[in-house]
TORFI-463350 format. One record per atom (N, C-alpha, C): residue in one letter; x, y, z. Coordinates in steps of 0.05 Angstrom, whole numbers, plus 5000, padded with zeros to 4 digits. Example, Ala and Ser with C-alpha at 12.3 -4.5 7.8 and 13.67 -1.06 7.14 Angstrom:
BEGIN
a526448865156
a524649105156
a526449345156
s525749555142
s527349795143
s525850015157
***
This chain:
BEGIN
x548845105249
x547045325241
x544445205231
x542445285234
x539545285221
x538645275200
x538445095181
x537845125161
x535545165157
x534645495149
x531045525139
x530245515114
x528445385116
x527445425088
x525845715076
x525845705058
x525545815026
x521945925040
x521146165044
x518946235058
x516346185046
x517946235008
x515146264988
x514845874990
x516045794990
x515645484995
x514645415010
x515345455032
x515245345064
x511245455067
x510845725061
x507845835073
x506545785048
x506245495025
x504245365014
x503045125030
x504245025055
x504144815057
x502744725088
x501744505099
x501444565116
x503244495144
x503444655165
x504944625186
x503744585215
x504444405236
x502844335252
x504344565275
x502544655296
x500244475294
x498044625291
x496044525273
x493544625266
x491644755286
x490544965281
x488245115300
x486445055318
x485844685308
x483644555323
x481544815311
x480544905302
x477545065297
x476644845275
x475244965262
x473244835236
x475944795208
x476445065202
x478745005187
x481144775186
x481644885217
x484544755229
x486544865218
x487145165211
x489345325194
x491645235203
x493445195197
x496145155210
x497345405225
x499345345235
x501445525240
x504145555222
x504545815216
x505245905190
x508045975194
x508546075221
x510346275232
x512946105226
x515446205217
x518046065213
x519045965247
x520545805252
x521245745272
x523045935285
x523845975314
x523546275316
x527746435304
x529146115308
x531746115293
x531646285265
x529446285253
x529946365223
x528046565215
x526246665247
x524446995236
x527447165234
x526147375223
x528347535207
x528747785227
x525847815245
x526148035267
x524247965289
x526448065307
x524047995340
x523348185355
x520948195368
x520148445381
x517848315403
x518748365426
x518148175460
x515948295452
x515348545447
x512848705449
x510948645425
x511848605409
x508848465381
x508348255392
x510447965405
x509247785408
x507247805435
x507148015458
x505447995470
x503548115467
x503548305449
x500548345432
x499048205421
x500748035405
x499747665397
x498047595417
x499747515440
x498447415464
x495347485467
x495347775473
x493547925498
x491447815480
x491448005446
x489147965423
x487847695422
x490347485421
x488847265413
x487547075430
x488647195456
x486947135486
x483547225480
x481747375473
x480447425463
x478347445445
x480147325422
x479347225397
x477846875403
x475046865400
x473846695409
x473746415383
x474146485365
x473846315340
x477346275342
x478146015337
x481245905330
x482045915312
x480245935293
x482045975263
x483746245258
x481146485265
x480846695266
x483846785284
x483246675300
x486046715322
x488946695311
x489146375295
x490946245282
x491446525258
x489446555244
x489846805220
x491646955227
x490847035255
x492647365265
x494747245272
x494746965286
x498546995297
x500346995271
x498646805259
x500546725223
x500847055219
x498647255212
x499147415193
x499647725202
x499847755225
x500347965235
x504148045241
x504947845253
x507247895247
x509047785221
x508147745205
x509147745180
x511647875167
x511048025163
x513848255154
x516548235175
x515548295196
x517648125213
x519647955216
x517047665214
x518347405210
x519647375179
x518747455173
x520147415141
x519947555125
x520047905128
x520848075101
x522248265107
x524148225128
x526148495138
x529248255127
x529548465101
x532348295087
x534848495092
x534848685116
x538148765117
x536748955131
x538449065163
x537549315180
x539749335190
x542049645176
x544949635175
x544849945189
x547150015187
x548450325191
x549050415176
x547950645170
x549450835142
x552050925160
x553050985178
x554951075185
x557650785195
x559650815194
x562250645204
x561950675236
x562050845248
x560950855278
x558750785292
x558850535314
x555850495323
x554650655336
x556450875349
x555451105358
x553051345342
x553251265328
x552351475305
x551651375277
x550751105291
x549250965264
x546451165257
x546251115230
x544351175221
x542850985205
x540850865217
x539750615209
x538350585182
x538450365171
x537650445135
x536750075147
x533749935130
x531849775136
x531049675111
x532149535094
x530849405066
x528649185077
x526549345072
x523549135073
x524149045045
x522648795040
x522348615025
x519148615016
x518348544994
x515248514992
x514148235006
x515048085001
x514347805012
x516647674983
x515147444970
x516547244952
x518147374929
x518047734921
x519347904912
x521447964928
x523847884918
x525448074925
x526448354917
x524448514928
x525248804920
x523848934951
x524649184945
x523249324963
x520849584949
x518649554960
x516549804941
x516850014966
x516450184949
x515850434974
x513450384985
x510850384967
x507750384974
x508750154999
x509549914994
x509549685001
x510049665027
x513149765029
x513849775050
x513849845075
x512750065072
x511450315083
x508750235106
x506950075076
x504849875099
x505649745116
x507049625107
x508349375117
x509049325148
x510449615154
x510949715179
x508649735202
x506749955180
x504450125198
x503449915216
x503149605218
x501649575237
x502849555255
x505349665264
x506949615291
x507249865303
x506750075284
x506450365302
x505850375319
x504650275339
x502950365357
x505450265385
x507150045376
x508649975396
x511850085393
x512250365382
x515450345373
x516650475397
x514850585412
x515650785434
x516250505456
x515450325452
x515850075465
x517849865463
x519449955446
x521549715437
x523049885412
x525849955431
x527550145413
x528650005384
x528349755379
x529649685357
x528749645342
x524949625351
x523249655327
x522149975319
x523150155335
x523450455341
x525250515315
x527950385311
x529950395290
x529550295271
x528449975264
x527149935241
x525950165225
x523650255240
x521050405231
x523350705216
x525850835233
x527150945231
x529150955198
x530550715200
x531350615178
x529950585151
x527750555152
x526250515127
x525550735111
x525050965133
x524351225126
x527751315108
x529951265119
x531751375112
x532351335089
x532051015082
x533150885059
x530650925035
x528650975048
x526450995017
x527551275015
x528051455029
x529251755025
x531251765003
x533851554999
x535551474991
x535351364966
x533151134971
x531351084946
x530251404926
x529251414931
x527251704920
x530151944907
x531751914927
x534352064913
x535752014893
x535651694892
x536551514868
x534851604844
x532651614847
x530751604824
x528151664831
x526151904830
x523851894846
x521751904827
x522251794808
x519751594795
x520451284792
x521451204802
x522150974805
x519350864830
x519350614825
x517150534854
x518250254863
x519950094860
x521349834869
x524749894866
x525449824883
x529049734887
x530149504894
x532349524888
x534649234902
x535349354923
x535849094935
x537749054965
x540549174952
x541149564964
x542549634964
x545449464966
x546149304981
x548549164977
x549648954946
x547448914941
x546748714918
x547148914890
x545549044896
x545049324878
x544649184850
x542548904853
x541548834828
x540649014803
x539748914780
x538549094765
x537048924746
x533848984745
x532648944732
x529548784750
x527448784729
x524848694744
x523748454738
x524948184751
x524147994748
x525647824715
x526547984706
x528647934683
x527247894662
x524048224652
x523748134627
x523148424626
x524248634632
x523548904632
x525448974602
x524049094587
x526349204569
x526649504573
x525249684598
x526249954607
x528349934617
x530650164608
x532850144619
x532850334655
x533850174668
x534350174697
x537450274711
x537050424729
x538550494742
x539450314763
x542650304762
x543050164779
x541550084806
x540549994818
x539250004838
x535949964837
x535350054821
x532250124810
x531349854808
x529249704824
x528549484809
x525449534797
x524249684798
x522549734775
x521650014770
x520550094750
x520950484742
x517650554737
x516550464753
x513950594743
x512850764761
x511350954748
x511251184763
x508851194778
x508751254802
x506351264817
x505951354837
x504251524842
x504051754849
x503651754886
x502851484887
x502151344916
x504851274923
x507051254916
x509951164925
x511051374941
x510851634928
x512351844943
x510551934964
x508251864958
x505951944982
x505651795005
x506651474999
x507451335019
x509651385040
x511451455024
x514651625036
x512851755061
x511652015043
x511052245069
x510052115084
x507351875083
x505751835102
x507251685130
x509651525115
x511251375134
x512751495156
x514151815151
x514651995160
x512952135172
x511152205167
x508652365184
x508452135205
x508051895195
x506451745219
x507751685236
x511451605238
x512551575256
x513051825281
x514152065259
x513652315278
x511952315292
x508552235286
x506252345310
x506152205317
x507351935322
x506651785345
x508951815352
x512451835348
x513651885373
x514952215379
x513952365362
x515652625367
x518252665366
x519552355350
x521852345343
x522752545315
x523552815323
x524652895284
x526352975270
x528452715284
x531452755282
x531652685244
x529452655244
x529952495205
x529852735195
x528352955199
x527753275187
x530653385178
x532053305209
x535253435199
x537753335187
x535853055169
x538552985151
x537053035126
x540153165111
x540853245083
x538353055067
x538452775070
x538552585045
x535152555049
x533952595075
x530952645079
x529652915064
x531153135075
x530153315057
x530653395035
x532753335015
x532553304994
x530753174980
x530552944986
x527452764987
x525852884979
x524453055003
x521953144997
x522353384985
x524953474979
x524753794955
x523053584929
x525253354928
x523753194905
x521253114891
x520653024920
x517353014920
x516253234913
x516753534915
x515353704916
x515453804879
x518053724868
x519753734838
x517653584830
x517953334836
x516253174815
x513153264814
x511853314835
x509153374840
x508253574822
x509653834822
x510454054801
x510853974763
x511553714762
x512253674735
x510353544733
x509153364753
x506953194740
x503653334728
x504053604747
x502553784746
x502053924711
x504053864701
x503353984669
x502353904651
x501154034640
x498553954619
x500153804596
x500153624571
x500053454558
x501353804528
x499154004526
x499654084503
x499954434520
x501754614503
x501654894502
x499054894505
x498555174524
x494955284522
x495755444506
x497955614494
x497055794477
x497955584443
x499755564438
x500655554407
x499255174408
x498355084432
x497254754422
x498354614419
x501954614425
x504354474412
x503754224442
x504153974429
x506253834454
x507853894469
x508153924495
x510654074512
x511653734521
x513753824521
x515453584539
x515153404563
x515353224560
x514753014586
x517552994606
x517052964628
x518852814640
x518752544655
x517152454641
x517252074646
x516552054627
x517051744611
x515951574598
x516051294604
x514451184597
x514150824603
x513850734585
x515950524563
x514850414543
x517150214534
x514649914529
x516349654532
x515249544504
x516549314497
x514549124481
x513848884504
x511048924495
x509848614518
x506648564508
x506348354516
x503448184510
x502248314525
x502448464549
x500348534567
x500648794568
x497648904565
x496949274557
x497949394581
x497849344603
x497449344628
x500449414638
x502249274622
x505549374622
x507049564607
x505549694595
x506949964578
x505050254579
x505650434566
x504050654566
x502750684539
x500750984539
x500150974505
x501651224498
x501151274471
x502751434463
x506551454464
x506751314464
x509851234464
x511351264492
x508751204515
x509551174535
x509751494554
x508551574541
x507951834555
x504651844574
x503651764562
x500751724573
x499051694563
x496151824560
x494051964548
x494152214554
x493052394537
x492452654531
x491252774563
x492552974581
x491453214603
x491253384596
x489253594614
x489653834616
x490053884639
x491054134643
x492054284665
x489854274688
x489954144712
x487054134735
x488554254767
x490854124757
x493254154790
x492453864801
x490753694780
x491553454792
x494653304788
x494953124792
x498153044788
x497652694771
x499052684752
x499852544732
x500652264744
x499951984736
x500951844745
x500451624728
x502551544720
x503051264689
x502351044704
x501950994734
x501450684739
x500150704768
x498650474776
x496650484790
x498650264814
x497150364844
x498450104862
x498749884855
x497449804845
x497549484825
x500149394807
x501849604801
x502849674782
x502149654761
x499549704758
x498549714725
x498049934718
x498850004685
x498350274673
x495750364677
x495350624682
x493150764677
x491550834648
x489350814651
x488450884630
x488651224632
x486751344643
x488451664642
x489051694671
x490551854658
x493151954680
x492352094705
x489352224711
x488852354737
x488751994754
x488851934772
x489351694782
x487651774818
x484951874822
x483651994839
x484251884873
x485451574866
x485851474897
x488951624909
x490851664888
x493051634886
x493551954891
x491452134884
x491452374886
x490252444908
x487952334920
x487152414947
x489652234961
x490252114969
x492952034983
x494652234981
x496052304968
x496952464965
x496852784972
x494152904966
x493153144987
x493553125012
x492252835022
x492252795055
x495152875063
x498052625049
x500152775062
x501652975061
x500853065025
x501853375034
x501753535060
x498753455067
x498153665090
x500153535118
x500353345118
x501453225132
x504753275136
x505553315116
x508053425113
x508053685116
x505453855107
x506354175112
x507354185149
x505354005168
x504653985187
x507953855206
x509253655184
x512053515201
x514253895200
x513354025175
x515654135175
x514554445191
x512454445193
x512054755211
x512554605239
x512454365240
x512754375282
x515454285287
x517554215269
x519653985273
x521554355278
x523454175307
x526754455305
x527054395287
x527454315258
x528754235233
x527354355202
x525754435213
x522254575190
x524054715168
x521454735150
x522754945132
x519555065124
x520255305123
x517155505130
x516255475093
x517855495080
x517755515055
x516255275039
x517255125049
x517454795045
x514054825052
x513854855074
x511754805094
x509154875069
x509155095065
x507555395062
x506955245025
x508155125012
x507854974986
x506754754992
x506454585003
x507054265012
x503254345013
x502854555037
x500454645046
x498154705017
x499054955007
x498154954972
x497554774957
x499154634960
x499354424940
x497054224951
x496354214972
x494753934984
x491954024976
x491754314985
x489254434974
x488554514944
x490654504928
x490454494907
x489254374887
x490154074905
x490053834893
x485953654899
x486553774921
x483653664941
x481553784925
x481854034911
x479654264898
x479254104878
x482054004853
x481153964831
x480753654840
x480553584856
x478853254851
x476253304857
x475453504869
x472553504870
x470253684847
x473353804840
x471553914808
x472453744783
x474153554783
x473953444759
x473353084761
x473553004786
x473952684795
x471552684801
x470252854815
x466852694825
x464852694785
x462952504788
x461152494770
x458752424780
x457252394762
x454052294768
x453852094750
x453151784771
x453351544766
x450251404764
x449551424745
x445951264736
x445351144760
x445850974768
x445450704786
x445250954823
x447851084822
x448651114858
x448651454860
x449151604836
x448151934837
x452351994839
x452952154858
x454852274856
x456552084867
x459352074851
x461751954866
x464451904852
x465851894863
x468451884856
x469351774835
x470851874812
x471951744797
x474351554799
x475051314786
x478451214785
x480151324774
x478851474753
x481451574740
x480751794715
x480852004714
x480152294697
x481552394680
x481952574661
x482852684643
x484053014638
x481653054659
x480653304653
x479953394632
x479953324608
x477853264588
x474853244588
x473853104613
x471653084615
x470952724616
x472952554605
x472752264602
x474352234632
x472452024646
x472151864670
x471951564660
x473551414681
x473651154683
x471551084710
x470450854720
x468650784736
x469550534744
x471050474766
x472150164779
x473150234800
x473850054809
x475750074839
x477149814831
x479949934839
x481949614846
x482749584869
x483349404885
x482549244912
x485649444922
x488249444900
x490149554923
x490249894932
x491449944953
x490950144968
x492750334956
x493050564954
x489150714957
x487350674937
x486250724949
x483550564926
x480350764930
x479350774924
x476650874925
x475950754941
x475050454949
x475250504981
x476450585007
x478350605002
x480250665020
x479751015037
x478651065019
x478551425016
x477851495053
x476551455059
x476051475087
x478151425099
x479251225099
x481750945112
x483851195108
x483851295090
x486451455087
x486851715105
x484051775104
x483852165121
x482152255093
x481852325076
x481952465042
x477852525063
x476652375071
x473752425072
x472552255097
x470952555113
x468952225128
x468552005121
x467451755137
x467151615131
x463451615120
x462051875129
x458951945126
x458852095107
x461852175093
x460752355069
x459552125051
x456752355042
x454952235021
x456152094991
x458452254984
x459552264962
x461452034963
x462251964980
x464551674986
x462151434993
x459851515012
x457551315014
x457251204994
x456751394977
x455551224936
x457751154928
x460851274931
x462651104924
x463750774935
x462850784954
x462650514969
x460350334964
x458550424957
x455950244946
x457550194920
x457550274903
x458250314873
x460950104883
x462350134886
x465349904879
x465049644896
x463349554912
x462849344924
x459949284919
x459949244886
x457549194874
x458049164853
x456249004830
x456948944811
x457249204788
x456549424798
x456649634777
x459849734783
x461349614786
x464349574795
x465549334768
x466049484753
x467149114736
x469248984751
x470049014770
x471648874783
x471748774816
x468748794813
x468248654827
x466748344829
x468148104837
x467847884836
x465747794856
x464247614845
x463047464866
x462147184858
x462346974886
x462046744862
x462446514884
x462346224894
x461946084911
x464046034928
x465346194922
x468746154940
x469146394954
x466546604956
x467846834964
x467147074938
x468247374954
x467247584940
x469047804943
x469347994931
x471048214936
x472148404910
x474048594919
x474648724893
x477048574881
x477048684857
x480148524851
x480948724830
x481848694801
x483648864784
x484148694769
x486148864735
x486448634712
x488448594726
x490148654741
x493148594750
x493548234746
x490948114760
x490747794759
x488147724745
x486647824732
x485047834715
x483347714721
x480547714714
x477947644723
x476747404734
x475747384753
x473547254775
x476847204797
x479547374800
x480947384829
x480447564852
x478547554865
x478247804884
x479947764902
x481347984917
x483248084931
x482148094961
x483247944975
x482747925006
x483648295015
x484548345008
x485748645006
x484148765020
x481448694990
x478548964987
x476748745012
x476748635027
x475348515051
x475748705072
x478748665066
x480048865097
x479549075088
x479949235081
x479349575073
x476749635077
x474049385070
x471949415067
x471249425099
x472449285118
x472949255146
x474049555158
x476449675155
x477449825165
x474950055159
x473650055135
x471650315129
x469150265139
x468250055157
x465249975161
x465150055196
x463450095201
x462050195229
x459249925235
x459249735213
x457149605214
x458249365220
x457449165245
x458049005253
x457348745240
x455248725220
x454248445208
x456348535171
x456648755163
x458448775156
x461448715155
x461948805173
x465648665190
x465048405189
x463448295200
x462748045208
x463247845176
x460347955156
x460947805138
x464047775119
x465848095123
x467948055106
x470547915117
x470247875153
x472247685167
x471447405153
x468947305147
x468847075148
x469646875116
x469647125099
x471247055062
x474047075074
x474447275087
x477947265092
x478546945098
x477346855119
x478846645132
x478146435114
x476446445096
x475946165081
x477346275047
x478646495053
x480346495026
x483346425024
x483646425052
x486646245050
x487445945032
x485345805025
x485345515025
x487045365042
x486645425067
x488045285086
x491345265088
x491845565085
x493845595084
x494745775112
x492345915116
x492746115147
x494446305140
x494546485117
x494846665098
x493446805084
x495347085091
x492147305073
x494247305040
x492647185021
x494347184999
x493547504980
x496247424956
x494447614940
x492247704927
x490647414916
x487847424905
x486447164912
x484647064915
x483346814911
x481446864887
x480346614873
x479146484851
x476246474869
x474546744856
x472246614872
x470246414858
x471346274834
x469746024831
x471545714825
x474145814818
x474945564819
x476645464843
x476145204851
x477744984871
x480744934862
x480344914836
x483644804818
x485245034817
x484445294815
x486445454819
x485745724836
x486645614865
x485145814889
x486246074891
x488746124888
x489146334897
x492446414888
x492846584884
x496646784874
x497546874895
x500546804901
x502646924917
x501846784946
x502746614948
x502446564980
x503946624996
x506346774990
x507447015014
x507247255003
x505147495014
x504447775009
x504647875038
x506848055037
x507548175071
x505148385069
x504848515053
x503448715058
x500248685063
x499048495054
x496448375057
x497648275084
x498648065091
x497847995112
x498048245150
x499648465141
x500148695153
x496948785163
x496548825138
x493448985135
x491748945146
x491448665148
x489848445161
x489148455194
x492948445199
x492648455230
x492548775240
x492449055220
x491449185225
x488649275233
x486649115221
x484649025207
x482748945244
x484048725247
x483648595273
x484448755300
x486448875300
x487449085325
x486149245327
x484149375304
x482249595296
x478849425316
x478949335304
x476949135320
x477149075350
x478949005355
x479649005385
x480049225393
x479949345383
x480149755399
x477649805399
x476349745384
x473349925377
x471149725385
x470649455378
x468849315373
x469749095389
x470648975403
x471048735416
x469748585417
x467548615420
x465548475425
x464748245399
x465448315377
x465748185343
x467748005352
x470548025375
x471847775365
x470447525385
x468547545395
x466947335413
x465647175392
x466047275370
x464147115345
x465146835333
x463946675339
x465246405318
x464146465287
x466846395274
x466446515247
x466246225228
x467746055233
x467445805223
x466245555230
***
């Protein structure tokens, strides 16, 4: 048998044979004994793309990072059923060097293979399975946002969480982009295969009654409007820890809302707490798939008109009060989006690099890419009137306290890519990508845009490197002509 190595090990280092470009990135890919999933049809997408791709590093990037999740983050693709006849496929994605599975996470993780599932039935079932088991997930607990490998049915987050956990649960923080990921994963497989055999199981649509429960509770204001009293929560987050960033305020309830029909959310994609609870990326995501969901369940034989007809409300509900309480007027750029609101009237002003994000807003559906009001939001977060945004001789980008100051996130490159129509644009944020690997031929979690001695965190991130080769297939659909570019 094969002995493979250890992935978070193995993709620090380098492996031959090198790109021959300027870099000379290695090849990253596990040998093919020890990828975790194969699909004839990604690798000749590999092919065709990188036939094309005129720069070698650039090339090397995409083979390393496009099939990623693949090669090494699919940790179990089983049968919920005893009959192979009538398996019902269940798909534990992995994050990369985490072993858990995120919803947000996973969810990405997939999307860049959509386009080929109608092409290769077992990555047709993957995509199938995932949907079922985050369903399953979300039934377990749907404020929860990380799990164990159901078989394992570990418990706990990294082994210093003092919230108590449900069996299964590997981390409990609430966020509002997890269940929104669910729907979007579901929306997106339905419209691209018209498959909506998932509509008519029990453990899917219970799911989304859930989604629709929680959305409803997150929806309540902080205090009585008549007598002023505190009304009851149904989440709390609250740990002892050195870092603000891991607990809530107020004894883990939040900060102080009022009633907008925006929806509540204790933690940001990043997994870091919010400062207030309207969480504006997390909430336009969220509008988008409502509608998206009203849309699986009015066309699916399996619908529910009811379901539909709320899901619909709710998206518009939600879309109204971000534009009456999340937009502001910003000194520097005039009108634009907030990170994160109160309804109070107190606004936060940043962008963090993970998705969704204030840039992303276009990327998602939530707004043109020409609305004025996302324009100044896109000037404004990829500029220094952004505190989190880094810039500095190694490279530039957004980043977050998640890894704390001067780490910008290869993340906010690609997103900055997927939202640009401007070719010397794309151009300049392919060319920080490939020199933020440190020669690793990896899209990591953050790089150091000033120091050499400590370049970069997580050198296996499935989900970054997904994005990436999303990032590039987008390019080769639209712009081809950009991958003729030598970049190094």
């Amino acid at each position: 048998m094969t002995q493979c190595p250890d992935y978070a090990e193995y993709s620090k280092h380098f492996h031959d044979p090198g790109s021959g470009g300027a870099l000379n990135l290695p090849f990253q890919r596990p040998m093919e004994a020890c990828r975790r999933f194969t699909s004839s049809v990604i690798e000749s997408v590999i092919d065709t793309v990188t036939a094309k791709i005129a720069d070698l590093d650039l090339a090397r990037l995409f083979t390393n990072a496009y099939p990623n999740t693949l090669d090494t983050t699919i940790a179990q693709v089983a049968c919920l059923n005893t009959t192979r006849a009538s398996c019902t496929p269940l798909s534990f994605v992995i994050t990369g060097d985490i072993n858990a599975m995120w919803l947000r996470d996973s969810a990405n993780q997939l999307l860049p293979y959509l386009d080929y599932v109608k092409q290769d039935l077992s990555l047709k079932r993957l995509f199938l399975g995932a949907i079922y088991l985050q369903a399953q997930f979300i039934n377990l607990d749907p404020y929860a946002n990380a799990f164990s490998e159901p078989r394992s049915l570990a418990v706990g987050s990294m082994g210093k969480r003092a919230v108590h956990l449900k069996p299964g649960v590997f981390e409990y923080k609430w966020e509002v982009d997890s269940l929104a990921s669910f729907l979007g994963l579901s929306y997106q497989y339905w419209h691209a295969t018209g498959d909506d055999t998932f509509v008519n199981s029990t453990s899917w649509m219970t799911a989304v009654e859930s989604v629709i429960k929680v959305i409803h509770q997150e929806q309540e204001p902080t205090f009585d409007s008549v007598t002023g009293t505190p009304l009851p929560t149904y989440y709390t987050f609250s740990q002892t820890t050195d870092r603000p960033t891991e607990t809530q305020f107020l004894n883990g309830r939040g900060n102080p809302t009022r009633r907008t029909g925006l929806i509540k959310s204790l933690f940001r994609p990043s997994d870091d707490a919010t400062i207030f609870p309207f969480f504006i990326p997390g909430n336009a995501m969220m509008s988008v798939e409502l509608a998206h969901l009203a849309e699986v369940l009015e066309k699916s034989r399996y619908g529910n008109k009811i379901l539909a007809n709320e899901a619909s409300r709710l998206s518009t509900e939600i879309r109204n009060a971000i534009y009456k309480y999340g937009v502001v007027r910003h000194p520097d750029v005039g009108e634009c989006f907030a990170y994160e609101v109160d309804g109070y009237g107190s606004s936060l002003i940043m962008d963090d690099a993970n998705v969704p994000s204030l840039l992303s807003l276009s990327w998602l559906g939530f707004v043109n890419e020409t609305d004025p009001i996302y324009q100044n939001t896109r000037r404004l977060v990829l500029s220094n009137a952004n505190p989190y945004y880094f810039s500095g001789p190694r490279g530039a980008g957004i980043g977050g306290p998640h890894v704390g100051l001067s780490h910008a996130w290869p993340m906010s490159q690609i997103v900055r890519i997927l939202t640009s129509t401007n070719d010397t644009e794309i151009i300049e944020a392919l060319k920080i990508i490939l020199h933020s690997t440190d020669d690793t031929g990896l899209i990591h979690e953050s790089f150091n845009v000033f120091d050499d001695d400590n370049p970069y965190t997580r050198s296996w991130f499935g989900w970054a490197n997904g994005l990436f080769g999303q990032a590039i297939l987008k390019i080769y659909n639209e712009r081809p002509h950009i991958l003729s570019t030598h970049f190094t």
